[in-house]
C-alpha positions in Angstrom: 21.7 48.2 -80.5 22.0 44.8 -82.4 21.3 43.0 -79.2 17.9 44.9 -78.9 17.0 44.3 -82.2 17.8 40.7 -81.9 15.5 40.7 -78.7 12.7 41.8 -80.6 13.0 39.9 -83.1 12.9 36.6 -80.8 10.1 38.3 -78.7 8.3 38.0 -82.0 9.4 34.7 -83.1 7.9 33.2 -79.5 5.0 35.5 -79.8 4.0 34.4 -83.2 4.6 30.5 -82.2 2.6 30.7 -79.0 -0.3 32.2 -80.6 -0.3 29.5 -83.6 0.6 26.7 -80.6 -3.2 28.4 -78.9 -4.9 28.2 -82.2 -3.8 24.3 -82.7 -4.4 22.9 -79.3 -7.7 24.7 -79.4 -8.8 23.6 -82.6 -8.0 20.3 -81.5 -9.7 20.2 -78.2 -12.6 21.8 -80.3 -12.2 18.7 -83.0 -12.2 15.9 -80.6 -15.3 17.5 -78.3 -17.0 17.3 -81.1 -16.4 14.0 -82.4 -17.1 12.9 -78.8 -20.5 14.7 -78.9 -21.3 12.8 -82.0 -20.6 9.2 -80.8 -22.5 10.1 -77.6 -25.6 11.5 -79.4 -24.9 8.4 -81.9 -25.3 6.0 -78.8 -28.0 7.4 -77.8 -30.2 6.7 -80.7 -32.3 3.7 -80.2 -30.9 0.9 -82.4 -33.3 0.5 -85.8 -33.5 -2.6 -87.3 -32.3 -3.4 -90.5 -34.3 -4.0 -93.7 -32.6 -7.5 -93.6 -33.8 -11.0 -92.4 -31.2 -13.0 -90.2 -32.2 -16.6 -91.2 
């Protein structure tokens, strides 16, 4: 009976910590798509000259 209970347990322990590994790699993925997007969509842009002279 302990044995089952233990097994349970540690089902739900590596349940839990797969699920919360998904969520992390995904966010990440998620995080650095985005920042990629940006700097593409920032490169892009045409370059607009500054209000400065260069003399």
């Amino acid at each position: 009976m302990a044995e089952t209970t233990l097994a349970i347990n540690l089902n739900s322990v590596l349940a839990v910590s797969a699920a919360a590994l998904l969520v992390f790699v995904s966010g990440g993925v998620i995080y650095l798509s985005t920042i990629e997007w940006r700097d593409r969509r920032r490169r892009q842009q045409p370059v607009q000259a500054s209000g400065r002279s260069t003399r």
